[in-house]
VOPA-967265 format. One record per residue (C-alpha): residue number from 1; x, y, z; residue in one letter. Coordinates in steps of 0.1 Angstrom, whole numbers, plus 5000, padded with zeros to 4 digits. Example, Ala and Ser with C-alpha at 12.3 -4.5 7.8 and 13.67 -1.06 7.14 Angstrom:
<recs>
1 5123 4955 5078 A
2 5137 4989 5071 S
</recs>
This chain:
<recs>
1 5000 5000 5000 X
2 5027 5026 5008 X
3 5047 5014 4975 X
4 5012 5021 4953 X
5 5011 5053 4976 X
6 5045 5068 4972 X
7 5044 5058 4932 X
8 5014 5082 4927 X
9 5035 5107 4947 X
10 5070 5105 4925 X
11 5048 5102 4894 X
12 5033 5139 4904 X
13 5058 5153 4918 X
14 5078 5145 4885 X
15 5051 5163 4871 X
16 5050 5193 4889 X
17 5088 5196 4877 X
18 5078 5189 4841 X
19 5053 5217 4841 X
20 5076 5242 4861 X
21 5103 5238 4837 X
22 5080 5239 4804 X
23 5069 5273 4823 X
24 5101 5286 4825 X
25 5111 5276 4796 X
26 5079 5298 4778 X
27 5083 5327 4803 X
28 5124 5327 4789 X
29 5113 5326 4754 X
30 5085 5350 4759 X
31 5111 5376 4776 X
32 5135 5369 4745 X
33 5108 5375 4726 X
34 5101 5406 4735 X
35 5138 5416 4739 X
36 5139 5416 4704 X
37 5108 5428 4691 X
38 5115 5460 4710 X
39 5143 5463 4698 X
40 5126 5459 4664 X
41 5113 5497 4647 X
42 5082 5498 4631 X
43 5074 5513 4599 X
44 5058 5545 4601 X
45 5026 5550 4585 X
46 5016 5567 4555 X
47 4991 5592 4577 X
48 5016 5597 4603 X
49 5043 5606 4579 X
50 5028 5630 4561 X
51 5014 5650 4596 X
52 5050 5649 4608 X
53 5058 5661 4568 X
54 5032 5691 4574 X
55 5047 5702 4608 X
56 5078 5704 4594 X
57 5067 5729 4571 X
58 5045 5751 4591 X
59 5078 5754 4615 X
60 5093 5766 4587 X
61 5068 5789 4573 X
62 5058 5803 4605 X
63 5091 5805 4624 X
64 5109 5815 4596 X
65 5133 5788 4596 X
66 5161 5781 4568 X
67 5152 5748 4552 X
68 5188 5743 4563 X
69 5173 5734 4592 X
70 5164 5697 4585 X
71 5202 5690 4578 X
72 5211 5703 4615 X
73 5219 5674 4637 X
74 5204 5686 4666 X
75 5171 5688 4648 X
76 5178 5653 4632 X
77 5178 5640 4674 X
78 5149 5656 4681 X
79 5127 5640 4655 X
80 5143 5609 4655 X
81 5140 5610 4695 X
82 5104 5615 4689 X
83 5098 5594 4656 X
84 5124 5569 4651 X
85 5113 5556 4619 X
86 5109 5585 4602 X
87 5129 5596 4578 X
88 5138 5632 4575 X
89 5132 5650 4536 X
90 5163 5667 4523 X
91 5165 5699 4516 X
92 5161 5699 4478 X
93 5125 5678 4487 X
94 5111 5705 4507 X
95 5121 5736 4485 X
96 5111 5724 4456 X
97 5082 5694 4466 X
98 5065 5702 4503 X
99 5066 5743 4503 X
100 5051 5747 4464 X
101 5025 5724 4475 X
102 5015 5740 4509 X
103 5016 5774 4488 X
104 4989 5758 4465 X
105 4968 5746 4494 X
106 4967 5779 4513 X
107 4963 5799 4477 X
108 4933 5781 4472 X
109 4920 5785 4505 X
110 4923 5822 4502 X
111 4910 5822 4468 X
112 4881 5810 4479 X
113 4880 5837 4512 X
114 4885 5861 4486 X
115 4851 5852 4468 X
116 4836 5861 4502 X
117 4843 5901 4497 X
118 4827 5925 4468 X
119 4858 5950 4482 X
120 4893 5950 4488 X
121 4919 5975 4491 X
122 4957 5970 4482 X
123 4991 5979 4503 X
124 5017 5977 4487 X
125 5054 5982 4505 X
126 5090 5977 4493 X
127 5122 5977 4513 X
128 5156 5966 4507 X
129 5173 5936 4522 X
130 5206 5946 4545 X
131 5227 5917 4539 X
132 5219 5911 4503 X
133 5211 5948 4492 X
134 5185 5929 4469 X
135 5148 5953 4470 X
136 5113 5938 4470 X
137 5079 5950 4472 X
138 5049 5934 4485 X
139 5013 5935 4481 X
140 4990 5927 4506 X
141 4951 5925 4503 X
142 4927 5940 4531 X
143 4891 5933 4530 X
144 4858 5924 4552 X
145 4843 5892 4547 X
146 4802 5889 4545 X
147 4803 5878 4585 X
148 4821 5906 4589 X
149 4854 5897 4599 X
150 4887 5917 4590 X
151 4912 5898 4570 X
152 4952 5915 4558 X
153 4965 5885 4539 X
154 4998 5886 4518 X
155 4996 5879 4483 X
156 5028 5887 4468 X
157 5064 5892 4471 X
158 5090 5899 4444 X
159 5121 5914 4437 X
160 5117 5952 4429 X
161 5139 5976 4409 X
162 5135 6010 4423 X
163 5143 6023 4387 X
164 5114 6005 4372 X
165 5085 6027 4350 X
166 5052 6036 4360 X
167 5041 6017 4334 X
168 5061 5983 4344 X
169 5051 5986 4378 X
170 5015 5991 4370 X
171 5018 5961 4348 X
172 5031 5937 4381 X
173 5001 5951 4395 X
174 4982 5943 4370 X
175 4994 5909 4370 X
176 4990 5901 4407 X
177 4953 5913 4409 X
178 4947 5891 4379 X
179 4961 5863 4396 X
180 4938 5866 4425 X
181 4908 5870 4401 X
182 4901 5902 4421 X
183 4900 5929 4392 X
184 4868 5938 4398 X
185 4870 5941 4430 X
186 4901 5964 4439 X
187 4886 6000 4457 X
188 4920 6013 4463 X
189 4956 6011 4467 X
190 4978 6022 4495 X
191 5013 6030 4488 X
192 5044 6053 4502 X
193 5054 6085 4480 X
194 5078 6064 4463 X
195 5070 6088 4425 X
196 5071 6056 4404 X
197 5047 6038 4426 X
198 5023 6066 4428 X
199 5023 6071 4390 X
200 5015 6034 4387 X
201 4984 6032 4408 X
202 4975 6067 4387 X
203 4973 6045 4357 X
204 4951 6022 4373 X
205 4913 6036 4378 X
206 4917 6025 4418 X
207 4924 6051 4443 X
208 4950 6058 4454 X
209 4959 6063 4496 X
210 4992 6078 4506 X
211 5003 6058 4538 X
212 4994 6079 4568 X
213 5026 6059 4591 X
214 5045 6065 4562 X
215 5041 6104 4563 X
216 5043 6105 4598 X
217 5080 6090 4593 X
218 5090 6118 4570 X
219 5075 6140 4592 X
220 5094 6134 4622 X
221 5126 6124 4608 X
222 5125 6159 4589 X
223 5125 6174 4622 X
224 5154 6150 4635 X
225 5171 6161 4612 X
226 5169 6199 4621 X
227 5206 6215 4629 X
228 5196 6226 4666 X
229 5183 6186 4668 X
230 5203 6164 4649 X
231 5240 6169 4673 X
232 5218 6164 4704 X
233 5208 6127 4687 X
234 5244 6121 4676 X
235 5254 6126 4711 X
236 5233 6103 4728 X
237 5239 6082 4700 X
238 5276 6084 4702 X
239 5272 6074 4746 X
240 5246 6043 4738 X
241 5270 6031 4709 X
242 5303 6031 4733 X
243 5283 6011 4763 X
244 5264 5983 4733 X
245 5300 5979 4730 X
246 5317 5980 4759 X
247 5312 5953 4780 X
248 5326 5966 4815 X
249 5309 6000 4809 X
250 5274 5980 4804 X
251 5281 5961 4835 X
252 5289 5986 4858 X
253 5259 6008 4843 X
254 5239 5975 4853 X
255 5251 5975 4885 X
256 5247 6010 4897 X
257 5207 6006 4886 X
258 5206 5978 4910 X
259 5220 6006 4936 X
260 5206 6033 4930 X
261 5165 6026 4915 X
262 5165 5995 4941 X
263 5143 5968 4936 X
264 5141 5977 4899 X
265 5153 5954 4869 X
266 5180 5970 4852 X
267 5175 5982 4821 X
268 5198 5986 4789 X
269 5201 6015 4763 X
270 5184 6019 4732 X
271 5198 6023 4700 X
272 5181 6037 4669 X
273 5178 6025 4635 X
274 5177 6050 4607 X
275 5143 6034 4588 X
276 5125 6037 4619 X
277 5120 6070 4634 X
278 5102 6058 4668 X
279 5135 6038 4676 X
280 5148 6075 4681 X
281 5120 6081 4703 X
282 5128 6049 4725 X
283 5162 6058 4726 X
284 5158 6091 4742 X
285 5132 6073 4765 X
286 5155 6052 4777 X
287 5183 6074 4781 X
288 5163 6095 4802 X
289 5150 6072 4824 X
290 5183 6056 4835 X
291 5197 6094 4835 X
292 5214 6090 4874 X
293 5230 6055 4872 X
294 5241 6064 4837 X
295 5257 6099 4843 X
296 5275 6075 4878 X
297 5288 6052 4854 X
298 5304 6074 4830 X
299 5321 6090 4863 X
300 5330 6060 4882 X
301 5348 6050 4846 X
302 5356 6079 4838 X
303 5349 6076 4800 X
304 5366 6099 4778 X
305 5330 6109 4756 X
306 5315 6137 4761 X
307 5285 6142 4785 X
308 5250 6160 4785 X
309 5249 6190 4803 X
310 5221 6201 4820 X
311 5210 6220 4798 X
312 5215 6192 4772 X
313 5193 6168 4795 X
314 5165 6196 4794 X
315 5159 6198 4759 X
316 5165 6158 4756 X
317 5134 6152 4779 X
318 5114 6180 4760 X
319 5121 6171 4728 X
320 5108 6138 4739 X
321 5076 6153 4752 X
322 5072 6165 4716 X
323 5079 6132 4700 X
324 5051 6113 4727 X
325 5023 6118 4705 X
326 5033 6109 4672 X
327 5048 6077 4691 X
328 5014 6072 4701 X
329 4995 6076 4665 X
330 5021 6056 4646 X
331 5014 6028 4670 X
332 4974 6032 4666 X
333 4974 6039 4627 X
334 5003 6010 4619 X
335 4976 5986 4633 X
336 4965 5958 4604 X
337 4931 5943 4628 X
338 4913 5978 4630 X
339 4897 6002 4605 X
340 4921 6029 4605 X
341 4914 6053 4572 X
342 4881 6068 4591 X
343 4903 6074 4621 X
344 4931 6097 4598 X
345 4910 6130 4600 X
346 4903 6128 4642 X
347 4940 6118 4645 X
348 4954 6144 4625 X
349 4933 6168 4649 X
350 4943 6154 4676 X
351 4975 6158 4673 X
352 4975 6198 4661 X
353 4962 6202 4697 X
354 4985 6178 4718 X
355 5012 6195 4695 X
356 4998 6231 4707 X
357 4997 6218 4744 X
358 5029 6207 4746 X
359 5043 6244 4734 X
360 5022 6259 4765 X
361 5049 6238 4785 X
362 5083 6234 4771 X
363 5112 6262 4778 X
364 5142 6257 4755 X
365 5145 6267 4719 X
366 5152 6234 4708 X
367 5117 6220 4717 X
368 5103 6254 4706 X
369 5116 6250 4673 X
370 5113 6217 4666 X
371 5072 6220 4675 X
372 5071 6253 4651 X
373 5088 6228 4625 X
374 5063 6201 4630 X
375 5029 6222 4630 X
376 5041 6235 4596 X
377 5050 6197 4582 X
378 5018 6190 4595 X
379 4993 6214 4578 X
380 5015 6205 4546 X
381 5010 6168 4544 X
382 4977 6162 4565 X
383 4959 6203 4559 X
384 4936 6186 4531 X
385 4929 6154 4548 X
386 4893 6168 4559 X
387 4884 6174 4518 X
388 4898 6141 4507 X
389 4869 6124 4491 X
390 4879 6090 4506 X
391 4889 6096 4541 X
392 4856 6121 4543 X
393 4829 6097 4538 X
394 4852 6067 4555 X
395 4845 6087 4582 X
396 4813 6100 4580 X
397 4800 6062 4576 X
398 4815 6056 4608 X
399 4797 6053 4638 X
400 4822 6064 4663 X
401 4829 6097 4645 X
402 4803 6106 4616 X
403 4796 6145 4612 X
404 4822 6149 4645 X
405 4849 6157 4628 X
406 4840 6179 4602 X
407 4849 6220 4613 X
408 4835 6228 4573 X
409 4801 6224 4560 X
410 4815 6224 4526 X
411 4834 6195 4530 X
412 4805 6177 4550 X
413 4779 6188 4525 X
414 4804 6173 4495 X
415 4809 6140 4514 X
416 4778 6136 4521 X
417 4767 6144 4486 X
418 4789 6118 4476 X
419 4779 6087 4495 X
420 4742 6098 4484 X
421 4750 6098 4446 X
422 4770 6066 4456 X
423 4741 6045 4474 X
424 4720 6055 4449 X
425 4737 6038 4421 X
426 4739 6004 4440 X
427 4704 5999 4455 X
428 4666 6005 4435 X
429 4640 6028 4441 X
430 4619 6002 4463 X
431 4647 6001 4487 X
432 4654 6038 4488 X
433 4620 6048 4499 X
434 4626 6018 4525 X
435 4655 6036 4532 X
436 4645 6071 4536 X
437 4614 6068 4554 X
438 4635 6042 4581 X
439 4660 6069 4582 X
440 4674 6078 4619 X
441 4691 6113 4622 X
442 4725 6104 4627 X
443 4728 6139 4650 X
444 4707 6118 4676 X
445 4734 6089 4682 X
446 4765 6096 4704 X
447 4795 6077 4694 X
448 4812 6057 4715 X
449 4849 6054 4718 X
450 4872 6034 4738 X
451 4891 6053 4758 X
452 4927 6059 4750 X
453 4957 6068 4777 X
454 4971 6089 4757 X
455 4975 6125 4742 X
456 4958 6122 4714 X
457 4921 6110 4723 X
458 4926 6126 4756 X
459 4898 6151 4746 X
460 4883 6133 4720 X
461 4848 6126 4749 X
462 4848 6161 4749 X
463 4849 6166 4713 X
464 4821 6147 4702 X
465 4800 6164 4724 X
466 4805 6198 4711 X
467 4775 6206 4690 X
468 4790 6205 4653 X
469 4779 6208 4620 X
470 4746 6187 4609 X
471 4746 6158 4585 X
</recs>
């Protein structure tokens, strides 16, 4: 009996061993198994490879990368770390295979945005690269889609020749509206006074809008450029240059803010560019507002460049308090998500008085000067904006400013004259009786504005409540 017994027991525990060992040996294969598979890379898909293909483009486009940039090895890490079976395009494929055909897919798409607008008006802007010397000009379309939503899209860039013809340059015109399929649809084109640009868009039978930032520019800069003004800017100029380039002066000047303006970051000086006059601006903000720690430094070092004197420093912070308000309508008017044409007359306004404010307060002759200068540029570039057929009944249609900024009848009555004769071409007599006997007196409604922090809509509230002339 314990024989049969302990049989049974060697057969099963012989069989426990058996199956432990079969386990094992599964669980070892298993584990080898998946050693290798994950060690194995798996071919990317077809879907996913072209998402990662699109990324790669939009980086480029919207980051204004180099298409160098998928032959940099740290880039290469970085997408392989992420995807390791894709394989990065070369160079050659994206130039000339994945950006032609992202430029068709978004052409199309604003093609058919395009359709969505019965007017557009054109920009158009050149400039000339700095480390290539090479000039382009670009045209950009501005419209407002049937839901009423502003669009500025790009449509062209090419390379310009500043000697070209009226004619030629009327013909690229030409050529870029015709590309669009917007012929028909063009109000107006803005440009700068460039003469051969301007005799273009004469050619055309589109009006034609001188760019108000533009003028502004040559406005200021032409007072700059005064000889009681310009060897005040070359001084500072001259003090900012030495500490971008000195390294101990820059330190020191850092470390004397922390001393002396505790608690404050530290901040560095401004330099100006010559294409943009507000960088002067900035640069004489800055200079004055780090006047103490900066006059220390320059002692402490004793740096062998001359020095504002007080009287120096005095005109430097009024000449700034001149500058202020065109700073402020260069920023307002150079904005490409508002309306701005209806604002030009109000602005221009606006800024007479803020000009004639700040010559209540200012002492030296510089400042003195430079406003005479500027109220004289002003009336000459800006004195007819208030007759300008365009800008009158832009802002006559708008609700913020309407008959508000008219000081002539004549130039109301005209205007309105004009939008009258105007309307009544584009609707029929059914809807003009509609019209008229619907018609809310405009004198009734108060615009409202938002309020503005700054010098030039400062008394704008005021303004607009002033009885004016009647529509």
């Amino acid at each position: 009996m314990e024989c049969q017994e302990e049989q049974p027991q060697s057969a099963s525990s012989e069989c426990v061993t058996a199956t432990a060992q079969s386990s094992t040996a599964k669980n070892l294969k298993r584990k080898f198994q998946t050693t290798i598979a994950s060690h194995l890379i798996k071919p990317i898909t077809l879907l996913k490879k072209q998402k990662i293909n699109d990324l790669i483009i939009n980086m480029i486009v919207k980051d204004l990368q180099p298409m160098s940039i998928v032959d940099d090895t740290g880039f290469k890490e970085l997408i392989m770390g992420l995807e390791s079976s894709y394989c990065m395009p070369s160079r050659f494929i994206i130039t000339n295979s994945f950006l032609p055909q992202k430029y068709d897919q978004k052409k199309e798409k604003l093609k058919a945005l395009l359709t969505k607008t019965n007017a557009i008006t054109l920009t158009t802007d050149s400039w000339t690269a700095q480390h290539s010397h090479t000039s382009y000009i670009g045209y950009t379309a501005h419209f407002i889609t049937d839901e009423w939503i502003l669009y500025s899209c790009l449509l062209r860039i090419h390379q310009y020749d500043e000697s070209h013809t009226a004619e030629h340059l009327k013909e690229e015109l030409i050529n870029v509206v015709n590309e669009w399929e917007i012929f028909n649809k063009v109000f107006a084109v803005t440009s700068d006074n460039a003469p051969n640009v301007k005799a273009a868009i004469r050619l055309t039978d589109w009006g034609h809008i001188i760019c108000f930032a533009h003028n502004i520019n040559l406005v200021v800069q032409s007072g700059l450029a005064l000889s009681n003004i310009a060897p005040l800017r070359k001084k500072v100029k001259t003090i900012v240059e030495y500490f971008h380039r000195s390294t101990k002066a820059n330190n020191k000047l850092m470390d004397l803010q922390k001393q002396i303006n505790v608690g404050q970051p530290p901040l560095k000086l401004k330099n100006d560019t010559v294409t943009r006059w507000n960088s002067t601006f900035f640069m004489f903000e800055r200079f004055l507002k780090i006047q103490e720690p900066l006059n220390a430094t320059m002692g402490v070092l004793q740096i062998e460049i001359e020095l504002l004197t007080e009287s120096e420093w005095l005109q430097l912070k009024e000449v700034c308090q001149v500058l202020k308000p065109f700073e402020h309508i260069t920023t307002e008017m150079s904005a490409e998500k508002n309306v701005i044409l209806s604002k030009v007359i109000i602005v221009v306004k606006g800024l007479q008085s803020a000009i004639n404010k700040i010559k209540q307060n200012v002492s030296t002759r510089n400042a003195t000067e430079l406003i005479k200068h500027y109220e004289q540029e002003i009336v000459t570039r800006f004195g007819s904006v208030e007759s300008n057929s365009l800008m009158a009944k832009c802002a006559l249609l708008d609700p913020r400013f309407k008959a508000k900024v008219f000081t002539s009848q004549t130039n109301l009555t005209a205007a309105r004259e004009r939008l009258e004769s105007e309307v009544a071409k584009s609707i029929s007599i059914d809807q003009a009786a509609k019209l008229a006997h619907n018609n809310i007196d405009m004198e009734e409604q108060h615009p409202q504005v938002e309020q503005e922090e700054n010098l030039i809509w400062k008394d704008f509230d005021k303004f607009v409540q002033t009885p004016k002339l009647g529509v």
